[in-house]
SEDO-528957 format. One record per atom (N, C-alpha, C): residue in three letters; atom name; x, y, z. Coordinates in nm, 3 decimals. Layout:
<nodes>
["ala","CA",[X,Y,Z]]
...
</nodes>
This chain:
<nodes>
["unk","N",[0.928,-0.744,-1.753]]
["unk","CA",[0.909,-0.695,-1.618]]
["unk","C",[1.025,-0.604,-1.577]]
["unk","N",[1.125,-0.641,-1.611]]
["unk","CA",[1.249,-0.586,-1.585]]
["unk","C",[1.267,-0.476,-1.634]]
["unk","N",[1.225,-0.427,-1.759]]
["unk","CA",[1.180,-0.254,-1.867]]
["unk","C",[1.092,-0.195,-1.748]]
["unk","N",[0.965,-0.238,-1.666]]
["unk","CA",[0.850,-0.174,-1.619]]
["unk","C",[0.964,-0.103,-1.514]]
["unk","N",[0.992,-0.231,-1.439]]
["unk","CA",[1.065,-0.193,-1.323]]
["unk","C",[1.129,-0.031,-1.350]]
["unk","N",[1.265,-0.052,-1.470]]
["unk","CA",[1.309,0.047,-1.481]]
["unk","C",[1.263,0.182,-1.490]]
["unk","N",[1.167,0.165,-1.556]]
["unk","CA",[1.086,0.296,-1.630]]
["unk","C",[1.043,0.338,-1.478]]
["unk","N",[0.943,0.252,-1.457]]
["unk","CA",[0.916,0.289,-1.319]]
["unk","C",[0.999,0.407,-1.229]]
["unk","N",[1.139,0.330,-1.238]]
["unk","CA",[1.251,0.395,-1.113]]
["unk","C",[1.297,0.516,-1.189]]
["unk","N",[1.347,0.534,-1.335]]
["unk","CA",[1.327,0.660,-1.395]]
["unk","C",[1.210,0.759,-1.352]]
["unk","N",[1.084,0.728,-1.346]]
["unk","CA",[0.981,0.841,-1.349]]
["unk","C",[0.964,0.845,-1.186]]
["unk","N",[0.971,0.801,-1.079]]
["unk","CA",[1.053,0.842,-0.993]]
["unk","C",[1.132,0.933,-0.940]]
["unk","N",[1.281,0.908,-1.013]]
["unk","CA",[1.346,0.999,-0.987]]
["unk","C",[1.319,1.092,-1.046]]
["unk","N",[1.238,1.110,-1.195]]
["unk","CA",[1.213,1.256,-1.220]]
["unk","C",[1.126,1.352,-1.172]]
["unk","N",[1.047,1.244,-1.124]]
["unk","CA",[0.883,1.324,-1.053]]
["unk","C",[0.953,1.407,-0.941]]
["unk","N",[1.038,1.323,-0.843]]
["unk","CA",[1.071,1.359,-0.703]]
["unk","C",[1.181,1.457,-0.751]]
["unk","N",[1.264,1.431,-0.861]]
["unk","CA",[1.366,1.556,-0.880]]
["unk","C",[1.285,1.623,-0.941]]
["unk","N",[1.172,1.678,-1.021]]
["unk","CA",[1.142,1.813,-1.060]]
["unk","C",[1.055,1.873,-0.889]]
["unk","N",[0.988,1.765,-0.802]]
["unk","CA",[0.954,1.858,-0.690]]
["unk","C",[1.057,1.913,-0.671]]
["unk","N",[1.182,1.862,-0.574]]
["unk","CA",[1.263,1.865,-0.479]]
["unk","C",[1.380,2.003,-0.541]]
["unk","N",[1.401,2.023,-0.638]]
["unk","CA",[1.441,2.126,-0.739]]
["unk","C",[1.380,2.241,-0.625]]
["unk","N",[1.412,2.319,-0.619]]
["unk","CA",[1.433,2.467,-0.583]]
["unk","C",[1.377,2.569,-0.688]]
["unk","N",[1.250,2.659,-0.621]]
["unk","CA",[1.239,2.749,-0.715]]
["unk","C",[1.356,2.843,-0.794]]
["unk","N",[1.349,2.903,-0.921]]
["unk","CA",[1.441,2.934,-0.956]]
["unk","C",[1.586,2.856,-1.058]]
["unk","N",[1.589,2.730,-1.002]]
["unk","CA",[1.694,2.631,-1.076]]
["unk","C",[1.561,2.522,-1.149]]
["unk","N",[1.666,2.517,-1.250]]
["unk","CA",[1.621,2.358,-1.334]]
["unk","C",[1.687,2.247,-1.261]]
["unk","N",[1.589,2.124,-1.349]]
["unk","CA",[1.595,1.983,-1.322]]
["unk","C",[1.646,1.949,-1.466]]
["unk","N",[1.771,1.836,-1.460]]
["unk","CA",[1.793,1.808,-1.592]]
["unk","C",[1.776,1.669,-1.513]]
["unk","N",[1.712,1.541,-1.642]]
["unk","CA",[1.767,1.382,-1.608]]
["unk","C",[1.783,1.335,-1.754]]
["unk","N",[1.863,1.269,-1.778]]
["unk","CA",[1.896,1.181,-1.866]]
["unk","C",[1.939,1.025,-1.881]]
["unk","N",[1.815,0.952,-1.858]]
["unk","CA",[1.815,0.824,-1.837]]
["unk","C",[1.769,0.727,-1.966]]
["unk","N",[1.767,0.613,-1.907]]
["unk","CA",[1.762,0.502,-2.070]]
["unk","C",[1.659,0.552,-2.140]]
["unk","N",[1.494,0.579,-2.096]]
["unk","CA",[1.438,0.598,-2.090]]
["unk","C",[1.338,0.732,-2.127]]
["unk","N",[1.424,0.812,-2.071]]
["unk","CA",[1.319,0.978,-2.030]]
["unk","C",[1.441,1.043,-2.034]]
["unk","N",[1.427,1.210,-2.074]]
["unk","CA",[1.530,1.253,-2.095]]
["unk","C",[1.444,1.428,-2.038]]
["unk","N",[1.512,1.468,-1.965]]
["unk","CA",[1.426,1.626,-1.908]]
["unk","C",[1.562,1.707,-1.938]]
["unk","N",[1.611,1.886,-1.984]]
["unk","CA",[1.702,1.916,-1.994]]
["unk","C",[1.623,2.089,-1.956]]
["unk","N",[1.701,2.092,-1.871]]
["unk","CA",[1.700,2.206,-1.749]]
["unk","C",[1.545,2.284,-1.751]]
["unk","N",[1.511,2.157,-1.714]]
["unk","CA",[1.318,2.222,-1.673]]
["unk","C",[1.327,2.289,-1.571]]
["unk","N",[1.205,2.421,-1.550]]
["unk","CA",[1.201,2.492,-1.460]]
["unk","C",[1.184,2.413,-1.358]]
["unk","N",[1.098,2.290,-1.325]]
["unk","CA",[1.050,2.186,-1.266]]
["unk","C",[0.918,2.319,-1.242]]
["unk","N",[0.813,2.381,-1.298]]
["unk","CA",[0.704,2.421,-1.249]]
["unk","C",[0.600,2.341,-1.293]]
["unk","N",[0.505,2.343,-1.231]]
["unk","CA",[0.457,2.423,-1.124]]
["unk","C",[0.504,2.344,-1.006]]
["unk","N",[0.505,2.426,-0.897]]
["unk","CA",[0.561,2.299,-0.750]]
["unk","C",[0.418,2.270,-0.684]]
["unk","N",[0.448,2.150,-0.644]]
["unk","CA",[0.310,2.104,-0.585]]
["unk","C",[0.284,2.205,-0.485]]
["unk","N",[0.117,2.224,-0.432]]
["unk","CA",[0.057,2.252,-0.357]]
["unk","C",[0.120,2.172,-0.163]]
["unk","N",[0.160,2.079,-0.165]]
["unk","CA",[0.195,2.016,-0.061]]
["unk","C",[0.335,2.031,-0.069]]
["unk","N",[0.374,2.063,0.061]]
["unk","CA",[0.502,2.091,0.052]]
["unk","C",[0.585,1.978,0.179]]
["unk","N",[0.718,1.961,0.209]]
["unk","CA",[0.818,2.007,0.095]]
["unk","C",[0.739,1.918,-0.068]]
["unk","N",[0.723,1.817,-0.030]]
["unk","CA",[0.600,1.750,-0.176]]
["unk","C",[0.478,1.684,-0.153]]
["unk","N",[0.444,1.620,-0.190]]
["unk","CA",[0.350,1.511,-0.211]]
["unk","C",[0.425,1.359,-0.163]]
["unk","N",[0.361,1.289,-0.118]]
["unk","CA",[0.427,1.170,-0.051]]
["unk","C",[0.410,1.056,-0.138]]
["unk","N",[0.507,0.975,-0.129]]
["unk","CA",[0.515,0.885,-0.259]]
["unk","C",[0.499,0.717,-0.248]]
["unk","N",[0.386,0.686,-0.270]]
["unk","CA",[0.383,0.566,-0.226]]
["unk","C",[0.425,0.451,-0.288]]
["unk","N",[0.446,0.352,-0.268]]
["unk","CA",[0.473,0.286,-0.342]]
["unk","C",[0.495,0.104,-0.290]]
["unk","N",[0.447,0.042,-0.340]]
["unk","CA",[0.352,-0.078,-0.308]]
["unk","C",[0.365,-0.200,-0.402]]
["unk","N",[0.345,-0.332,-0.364]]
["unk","CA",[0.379,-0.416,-0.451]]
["unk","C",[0.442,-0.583,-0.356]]
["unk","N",[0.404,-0.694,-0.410]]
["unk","CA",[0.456,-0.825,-0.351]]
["unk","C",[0.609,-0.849,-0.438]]
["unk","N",[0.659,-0.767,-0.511]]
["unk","CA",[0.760,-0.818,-0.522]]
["unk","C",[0.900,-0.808,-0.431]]
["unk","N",[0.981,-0.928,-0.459]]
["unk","CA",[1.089,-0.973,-0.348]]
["unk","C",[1.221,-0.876,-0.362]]
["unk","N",[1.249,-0.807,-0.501]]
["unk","CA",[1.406,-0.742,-0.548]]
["unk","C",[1.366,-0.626,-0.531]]
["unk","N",[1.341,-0.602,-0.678]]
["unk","CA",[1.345,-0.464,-0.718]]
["unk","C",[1.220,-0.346,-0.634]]
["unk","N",[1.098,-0.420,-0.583]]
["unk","CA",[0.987,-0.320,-0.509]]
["unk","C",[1.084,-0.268,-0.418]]
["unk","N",[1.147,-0.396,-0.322]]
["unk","CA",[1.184,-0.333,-0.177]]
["unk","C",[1.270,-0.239,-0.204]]
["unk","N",[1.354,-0.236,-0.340]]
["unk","CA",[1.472,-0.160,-0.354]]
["unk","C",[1.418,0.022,-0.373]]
["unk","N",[1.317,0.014,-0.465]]
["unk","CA",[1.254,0.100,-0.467]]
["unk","C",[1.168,0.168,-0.396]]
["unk","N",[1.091,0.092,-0.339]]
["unk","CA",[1.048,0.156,-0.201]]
["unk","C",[1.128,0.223,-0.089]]
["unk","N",[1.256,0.120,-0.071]]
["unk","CA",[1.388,0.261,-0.007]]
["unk","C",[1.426,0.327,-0.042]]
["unk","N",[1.438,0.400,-0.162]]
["unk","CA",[1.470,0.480,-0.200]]
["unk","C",[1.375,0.579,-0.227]]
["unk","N",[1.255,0.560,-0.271]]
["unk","CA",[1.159,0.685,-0.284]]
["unk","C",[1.064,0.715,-0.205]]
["unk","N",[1.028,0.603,-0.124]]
["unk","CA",[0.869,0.602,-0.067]]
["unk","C",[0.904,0.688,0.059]]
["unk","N",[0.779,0.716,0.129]]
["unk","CA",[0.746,0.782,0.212]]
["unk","C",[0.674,0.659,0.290]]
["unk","N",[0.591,0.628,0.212]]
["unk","CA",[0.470,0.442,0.259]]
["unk","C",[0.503,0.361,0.144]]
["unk","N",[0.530,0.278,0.207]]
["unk","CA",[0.505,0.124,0.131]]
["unk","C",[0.377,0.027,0.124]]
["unk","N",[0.327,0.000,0.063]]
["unk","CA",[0.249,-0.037,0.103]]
["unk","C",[0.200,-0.184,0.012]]
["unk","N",[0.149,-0.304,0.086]]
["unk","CA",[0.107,-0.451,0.046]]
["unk","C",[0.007,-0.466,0.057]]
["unk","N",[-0.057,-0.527,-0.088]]
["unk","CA",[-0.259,-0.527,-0.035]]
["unk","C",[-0.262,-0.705,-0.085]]
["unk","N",[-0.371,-0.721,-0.001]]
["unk","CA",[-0.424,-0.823,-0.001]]
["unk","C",[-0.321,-0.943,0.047]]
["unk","N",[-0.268,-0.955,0.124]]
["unk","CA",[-0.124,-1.082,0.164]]
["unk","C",[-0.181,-1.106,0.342]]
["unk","N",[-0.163,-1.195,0.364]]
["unk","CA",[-0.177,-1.219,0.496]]
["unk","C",[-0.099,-1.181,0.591]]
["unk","N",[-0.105,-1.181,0.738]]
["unk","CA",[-0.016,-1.085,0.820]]
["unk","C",[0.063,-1.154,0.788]]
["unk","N",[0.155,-1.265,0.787]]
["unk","CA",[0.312,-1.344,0.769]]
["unk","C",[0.332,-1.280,0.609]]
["unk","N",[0.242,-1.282,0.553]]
["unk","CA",[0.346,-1.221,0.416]]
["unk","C",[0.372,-1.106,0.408]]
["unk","N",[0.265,-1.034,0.514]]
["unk","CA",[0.237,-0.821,0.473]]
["unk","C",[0.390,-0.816,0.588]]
["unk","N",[0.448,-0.894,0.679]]
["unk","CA",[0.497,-0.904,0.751]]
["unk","C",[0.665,-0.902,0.707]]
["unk","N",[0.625,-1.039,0.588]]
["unk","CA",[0.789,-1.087,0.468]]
["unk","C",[0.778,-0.938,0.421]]
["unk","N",[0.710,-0.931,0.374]]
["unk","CA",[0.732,-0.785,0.274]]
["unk","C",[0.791,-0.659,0.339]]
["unk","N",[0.729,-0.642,0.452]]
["unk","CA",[0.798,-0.505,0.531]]
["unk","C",[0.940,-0.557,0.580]]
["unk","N",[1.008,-0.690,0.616]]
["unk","CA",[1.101,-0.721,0.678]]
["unk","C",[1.163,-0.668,0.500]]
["unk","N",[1.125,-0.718,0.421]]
["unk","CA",[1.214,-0.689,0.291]]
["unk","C",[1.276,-0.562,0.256]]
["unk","N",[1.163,-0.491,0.303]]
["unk","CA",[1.185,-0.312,0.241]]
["unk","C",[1.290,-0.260,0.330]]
["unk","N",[1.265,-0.315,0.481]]
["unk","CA",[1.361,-0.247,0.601]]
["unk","C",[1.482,-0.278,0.586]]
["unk","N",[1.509,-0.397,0.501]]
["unk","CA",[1.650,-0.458,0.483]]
["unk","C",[1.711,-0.373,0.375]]
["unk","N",[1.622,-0.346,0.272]]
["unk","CA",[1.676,-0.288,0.147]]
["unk","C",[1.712,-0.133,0.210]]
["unk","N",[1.641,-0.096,0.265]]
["unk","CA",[1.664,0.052,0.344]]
["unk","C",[1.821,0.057,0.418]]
["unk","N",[1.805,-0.039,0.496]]
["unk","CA",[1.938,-0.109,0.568]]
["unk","C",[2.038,-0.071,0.463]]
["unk","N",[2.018,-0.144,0.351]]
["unk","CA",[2.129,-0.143,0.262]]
["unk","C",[2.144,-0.020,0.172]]
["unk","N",[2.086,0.042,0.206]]
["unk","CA",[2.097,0.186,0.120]]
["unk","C",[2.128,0.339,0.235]]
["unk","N",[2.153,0.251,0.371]]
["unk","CA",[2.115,0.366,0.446]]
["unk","C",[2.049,0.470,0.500]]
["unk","N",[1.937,0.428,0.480]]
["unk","CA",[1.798,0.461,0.505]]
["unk","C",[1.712,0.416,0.616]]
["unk","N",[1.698,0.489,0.731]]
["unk","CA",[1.670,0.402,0.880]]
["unk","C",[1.511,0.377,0.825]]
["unk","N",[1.487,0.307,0.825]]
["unk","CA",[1.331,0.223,0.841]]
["unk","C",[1.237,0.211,0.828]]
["unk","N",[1.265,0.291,0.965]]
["unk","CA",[1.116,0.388,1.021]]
["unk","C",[1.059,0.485,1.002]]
["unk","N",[1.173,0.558,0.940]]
["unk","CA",[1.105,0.699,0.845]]
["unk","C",[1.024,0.632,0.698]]
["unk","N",[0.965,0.559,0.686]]
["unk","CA",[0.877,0.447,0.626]]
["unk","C",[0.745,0.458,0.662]]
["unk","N",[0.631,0.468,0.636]]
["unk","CA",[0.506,0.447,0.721]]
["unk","C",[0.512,0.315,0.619]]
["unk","N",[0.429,0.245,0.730]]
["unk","CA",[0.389,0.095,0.642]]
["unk","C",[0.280,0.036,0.651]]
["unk","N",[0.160,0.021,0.518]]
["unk","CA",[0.040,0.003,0.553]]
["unk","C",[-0.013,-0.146,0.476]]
["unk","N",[-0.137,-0.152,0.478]]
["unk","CA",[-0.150,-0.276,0.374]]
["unk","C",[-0.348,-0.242,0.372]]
["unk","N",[-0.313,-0.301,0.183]]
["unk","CA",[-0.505,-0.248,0.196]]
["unk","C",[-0.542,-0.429,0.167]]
["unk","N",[-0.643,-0.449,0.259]]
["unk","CA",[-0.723,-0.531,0.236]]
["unk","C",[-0.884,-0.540,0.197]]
["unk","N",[-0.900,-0.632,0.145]]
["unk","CA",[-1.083,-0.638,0.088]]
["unk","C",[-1.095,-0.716,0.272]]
["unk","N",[-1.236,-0.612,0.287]]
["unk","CA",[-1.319,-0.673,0.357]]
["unk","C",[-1.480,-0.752,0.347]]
["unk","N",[-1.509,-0.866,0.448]]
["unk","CA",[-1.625,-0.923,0.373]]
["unk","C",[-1.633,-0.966,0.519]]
["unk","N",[-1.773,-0.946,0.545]]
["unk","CA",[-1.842,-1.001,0.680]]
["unk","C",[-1.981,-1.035,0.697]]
["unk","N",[-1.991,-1.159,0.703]]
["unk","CA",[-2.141,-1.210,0.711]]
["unk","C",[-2.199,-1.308,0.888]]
["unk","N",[-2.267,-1.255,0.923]]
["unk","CA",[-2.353,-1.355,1.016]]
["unk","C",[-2.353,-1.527,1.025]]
["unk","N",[-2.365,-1.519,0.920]]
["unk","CA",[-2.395,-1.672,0.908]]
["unk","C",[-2.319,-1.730,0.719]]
["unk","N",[-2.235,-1.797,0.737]]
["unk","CA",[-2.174,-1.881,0.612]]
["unk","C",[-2.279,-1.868,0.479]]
["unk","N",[-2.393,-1.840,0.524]]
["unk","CA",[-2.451,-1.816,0.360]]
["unk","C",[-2.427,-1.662,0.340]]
["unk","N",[-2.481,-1.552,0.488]]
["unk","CA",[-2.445,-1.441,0.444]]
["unk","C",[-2.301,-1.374,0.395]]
["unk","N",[-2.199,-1.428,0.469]]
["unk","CA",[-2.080,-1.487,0.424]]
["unk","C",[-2.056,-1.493,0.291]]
["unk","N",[-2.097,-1.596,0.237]]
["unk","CA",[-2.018,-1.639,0.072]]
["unk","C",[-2.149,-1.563,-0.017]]
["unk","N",[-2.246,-1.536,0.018]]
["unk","CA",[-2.322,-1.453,-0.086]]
["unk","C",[-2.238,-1.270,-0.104]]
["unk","N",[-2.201,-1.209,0.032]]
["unk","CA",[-2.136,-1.145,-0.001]]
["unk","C",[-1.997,-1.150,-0.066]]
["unk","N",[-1.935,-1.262,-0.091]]
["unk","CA",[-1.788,-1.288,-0.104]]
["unk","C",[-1.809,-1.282,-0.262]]
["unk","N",[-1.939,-1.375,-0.316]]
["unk","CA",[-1.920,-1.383,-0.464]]
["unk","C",[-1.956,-1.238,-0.478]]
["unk","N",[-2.018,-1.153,-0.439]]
["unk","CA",[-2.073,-1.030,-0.519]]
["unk","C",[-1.948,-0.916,-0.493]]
["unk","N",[-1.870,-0.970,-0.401]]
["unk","CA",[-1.690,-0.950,-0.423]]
["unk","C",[-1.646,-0.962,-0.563]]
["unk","N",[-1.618,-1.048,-0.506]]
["unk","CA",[-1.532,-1.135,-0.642]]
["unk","C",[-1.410,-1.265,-0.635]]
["unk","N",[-1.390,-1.190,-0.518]]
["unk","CA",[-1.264,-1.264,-0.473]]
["unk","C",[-1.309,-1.396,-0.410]]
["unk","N",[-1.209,-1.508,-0.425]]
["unk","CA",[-1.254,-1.641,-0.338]]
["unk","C",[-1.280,-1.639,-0.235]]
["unk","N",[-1.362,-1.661,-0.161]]
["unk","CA",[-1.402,-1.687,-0.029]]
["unk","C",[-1.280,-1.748,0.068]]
["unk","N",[-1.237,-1.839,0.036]]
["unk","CA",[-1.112,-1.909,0.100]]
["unk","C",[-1.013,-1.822,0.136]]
["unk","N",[-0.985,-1.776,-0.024]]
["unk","CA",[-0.836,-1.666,-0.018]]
["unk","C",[-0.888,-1.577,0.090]]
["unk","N",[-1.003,-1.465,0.084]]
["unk","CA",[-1.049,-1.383,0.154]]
["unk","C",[-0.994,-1.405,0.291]]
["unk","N",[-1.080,-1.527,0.331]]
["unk","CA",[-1.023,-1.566,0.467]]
["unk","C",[-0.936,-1.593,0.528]]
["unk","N",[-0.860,-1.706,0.448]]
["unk","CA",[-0.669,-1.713,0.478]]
["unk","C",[-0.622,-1.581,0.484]]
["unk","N",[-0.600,-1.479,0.378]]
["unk","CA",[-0.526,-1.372,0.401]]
["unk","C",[-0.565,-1.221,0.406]]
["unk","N",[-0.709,-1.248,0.434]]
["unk","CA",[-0.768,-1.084,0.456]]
["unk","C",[-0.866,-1.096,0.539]]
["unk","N",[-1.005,-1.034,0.561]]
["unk","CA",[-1.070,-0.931,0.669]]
["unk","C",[-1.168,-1.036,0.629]]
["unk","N",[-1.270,-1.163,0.645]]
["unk","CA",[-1.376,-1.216,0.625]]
["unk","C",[-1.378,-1.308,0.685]]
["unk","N",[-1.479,-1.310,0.740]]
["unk","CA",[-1.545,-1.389,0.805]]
["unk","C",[-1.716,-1.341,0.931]]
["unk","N",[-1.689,-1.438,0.986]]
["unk","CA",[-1.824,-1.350,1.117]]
["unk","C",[-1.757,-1.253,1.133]]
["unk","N",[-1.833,-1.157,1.257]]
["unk","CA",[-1.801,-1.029,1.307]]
["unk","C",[-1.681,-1.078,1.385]]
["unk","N",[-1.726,-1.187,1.474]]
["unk","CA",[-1.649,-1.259,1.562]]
["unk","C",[-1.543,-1.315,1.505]]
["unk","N",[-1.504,-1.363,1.374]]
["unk","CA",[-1.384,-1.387,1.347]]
["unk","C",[-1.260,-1.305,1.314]]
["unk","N",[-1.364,-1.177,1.260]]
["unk","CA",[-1.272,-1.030,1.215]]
["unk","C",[-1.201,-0.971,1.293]]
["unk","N",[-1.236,-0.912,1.407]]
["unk","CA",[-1.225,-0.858,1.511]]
["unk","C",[-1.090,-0.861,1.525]]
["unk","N",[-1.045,-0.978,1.557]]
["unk","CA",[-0.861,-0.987,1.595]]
["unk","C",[-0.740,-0.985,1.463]]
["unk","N",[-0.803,-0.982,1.359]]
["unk","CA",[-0.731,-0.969,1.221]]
["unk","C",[-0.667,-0.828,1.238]]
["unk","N",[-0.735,-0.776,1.241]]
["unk","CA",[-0.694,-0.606,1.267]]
["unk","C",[-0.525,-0.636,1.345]]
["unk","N",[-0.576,-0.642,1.446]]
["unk","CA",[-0.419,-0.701,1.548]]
["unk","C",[-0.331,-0.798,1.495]]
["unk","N",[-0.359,-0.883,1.444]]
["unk","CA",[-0.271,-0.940,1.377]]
["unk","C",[-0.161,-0.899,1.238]]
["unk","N",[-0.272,-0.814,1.217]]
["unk","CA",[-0.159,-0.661,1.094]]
["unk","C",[-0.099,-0.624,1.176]]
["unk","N",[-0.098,-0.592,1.305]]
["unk","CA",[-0.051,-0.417,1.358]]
["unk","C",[0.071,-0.492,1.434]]
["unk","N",[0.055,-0.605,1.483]]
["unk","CA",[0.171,-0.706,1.491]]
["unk","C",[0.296,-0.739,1.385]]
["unk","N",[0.271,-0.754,1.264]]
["unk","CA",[0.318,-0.736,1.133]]
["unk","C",[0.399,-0.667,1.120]]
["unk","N",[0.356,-0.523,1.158]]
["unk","CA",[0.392,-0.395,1.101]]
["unk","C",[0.302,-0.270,1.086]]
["unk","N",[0.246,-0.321,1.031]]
["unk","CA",[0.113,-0.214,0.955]]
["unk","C",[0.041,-0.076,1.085]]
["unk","N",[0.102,0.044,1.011]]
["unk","CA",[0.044,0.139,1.117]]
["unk","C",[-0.059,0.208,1.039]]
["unk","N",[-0.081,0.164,0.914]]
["unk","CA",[-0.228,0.225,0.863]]
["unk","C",[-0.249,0.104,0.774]]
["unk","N",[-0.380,0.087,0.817]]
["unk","CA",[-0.510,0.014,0.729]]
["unk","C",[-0.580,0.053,0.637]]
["unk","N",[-0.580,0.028,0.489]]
["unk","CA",[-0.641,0.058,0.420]]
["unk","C",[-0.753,-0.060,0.371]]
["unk","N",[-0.905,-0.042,0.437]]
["unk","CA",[-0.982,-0.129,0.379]]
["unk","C",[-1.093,-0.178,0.313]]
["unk","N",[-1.136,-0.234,0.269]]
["unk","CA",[-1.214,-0.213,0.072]]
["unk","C",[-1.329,-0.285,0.149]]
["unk","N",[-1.488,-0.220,0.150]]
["unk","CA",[-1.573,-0.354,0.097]]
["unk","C",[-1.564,-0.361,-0.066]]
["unk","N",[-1.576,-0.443,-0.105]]
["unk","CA",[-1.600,-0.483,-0.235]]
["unk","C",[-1.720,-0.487,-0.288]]
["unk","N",[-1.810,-0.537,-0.229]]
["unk","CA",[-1.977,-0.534,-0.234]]
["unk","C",[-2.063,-0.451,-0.181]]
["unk","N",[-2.079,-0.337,-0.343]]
["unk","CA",[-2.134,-0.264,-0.311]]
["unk","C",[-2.297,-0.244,-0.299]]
["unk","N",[-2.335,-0.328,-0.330]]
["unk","CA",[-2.474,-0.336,-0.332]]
["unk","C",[-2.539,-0.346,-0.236]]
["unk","N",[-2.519,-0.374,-0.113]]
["unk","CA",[-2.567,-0.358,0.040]]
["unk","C",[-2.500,-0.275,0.144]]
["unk","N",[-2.516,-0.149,0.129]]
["unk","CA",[-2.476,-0.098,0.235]]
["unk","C",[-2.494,-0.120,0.373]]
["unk","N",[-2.550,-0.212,0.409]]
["unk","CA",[-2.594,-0.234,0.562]]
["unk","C",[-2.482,-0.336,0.585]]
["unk","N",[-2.352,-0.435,0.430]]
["unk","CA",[-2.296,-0.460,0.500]]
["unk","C",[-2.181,-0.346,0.559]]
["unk","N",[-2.137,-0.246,0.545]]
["unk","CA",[-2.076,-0.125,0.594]]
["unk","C",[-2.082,-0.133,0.726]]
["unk","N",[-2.256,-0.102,0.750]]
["unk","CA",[-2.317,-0.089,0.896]]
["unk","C",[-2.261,-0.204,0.969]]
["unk","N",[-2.226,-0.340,0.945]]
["unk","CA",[-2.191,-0.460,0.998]]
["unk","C",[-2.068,-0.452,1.057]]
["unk","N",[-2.011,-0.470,0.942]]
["unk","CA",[-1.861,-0.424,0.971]]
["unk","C",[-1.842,-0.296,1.115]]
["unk","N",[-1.910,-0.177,1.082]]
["unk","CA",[-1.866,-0.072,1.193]]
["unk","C",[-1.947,-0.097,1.318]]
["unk","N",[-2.040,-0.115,1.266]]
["unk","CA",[-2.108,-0.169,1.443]]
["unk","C",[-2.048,-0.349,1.520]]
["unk","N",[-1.996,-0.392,1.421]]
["unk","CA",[-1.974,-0.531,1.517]]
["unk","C",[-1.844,-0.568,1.509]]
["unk","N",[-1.739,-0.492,1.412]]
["unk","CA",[-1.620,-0.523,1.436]]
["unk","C",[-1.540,-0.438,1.467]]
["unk","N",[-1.568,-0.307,1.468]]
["unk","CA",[-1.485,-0.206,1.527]]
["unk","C",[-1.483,-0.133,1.694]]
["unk","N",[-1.437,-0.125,1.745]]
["unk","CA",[-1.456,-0.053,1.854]]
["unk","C",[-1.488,0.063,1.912]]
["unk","N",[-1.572,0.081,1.964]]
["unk","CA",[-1.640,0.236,1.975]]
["unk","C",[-1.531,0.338,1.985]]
["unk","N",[-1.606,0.429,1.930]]
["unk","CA",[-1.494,0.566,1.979]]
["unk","C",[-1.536,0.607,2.061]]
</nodes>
């Protein structure tokens, strides 16, 4: 785990140092790993000054460390608001410690959603998920319409200023229709 990590934080810094490079000059890196020696860094992305770098994950050390240092968003999927909650307190600290205010952070979390009427419509959509029904409910978006509804708020309490969220079951699109007509709020 400890090799991934690294490699990881190598290709990182090279991705973000061949954007951040200046037309005209090279990018050299020479790490355990990867070795670049005075690349043009071309082509430069289409998005400027780059492309935004996300970067996501439940781990306690090395994510948060990395996420202060490269990310733009951080981001935690599937954890309940108290953990999507541990996790952002983690990254802001590591930021803290690197000098990095915070908030220049967007912080999101993707969850699976699953919403049924009634406990059979419920767990028939949950298995054609995949995911446990239980877990679903302890720490993500399932249940009645009526139980969903305030989950939303309970992220945005957390932290979370963008939602990223999954049905899983694709085979009924009318549950889609469920979800937007009974748990979201009109525009």
């Amino acid at each position: 785990m400890a090799e991934r990590f690294d490699r990881l934080e190598e290709q990182l810094e090279i991705i973000t140092g061949l954007w951040e490079t200046p037309e005209g000059k090279t990018f050299s890196f020479d790490g355990s790993y990867y070795a670049l020696t005075e690349s043009p860094a071309l082509p430069k992305p289409a998005q400027r000054p780059r492309p935004p770098v996300l970067v996501g994950g439940h781990g306690l050390r090395r994510t948060p460390q990395i996420a202060a240092r490269f990310a733009d968003e951080y981001n935690i999927a599937f954890a309940s608001p108290e953990q999507t909650g541990a996790a952002f307190g983690r990254v802001q600290d590591a930021c803290r410690d690197t000098g990095r205010d915070p908030a220049s952070l967007v912080y999101s979390a993707a969850q699976a959603m699953c919403c049924g009427r009634t406990g059979a419509e419920l767990a028939r959509r949950a298995a054609a998920a995949g995911p446990e029904l239980s877990g679903m409910q302890a720490s993500g978006l399932a249940g009645s319409p009526a139980q969903i509804v305030d989950k939303p708020g309970r992220f945005a309490a957390a932290g979370v200023s963008r939602g990223d969220f999954q049905s899983l079951d694709l085979h009924e699109p009318d549950h889609l229709e469920r979800i937007a007509s009974e748990t979201m709020p009109p525009i």
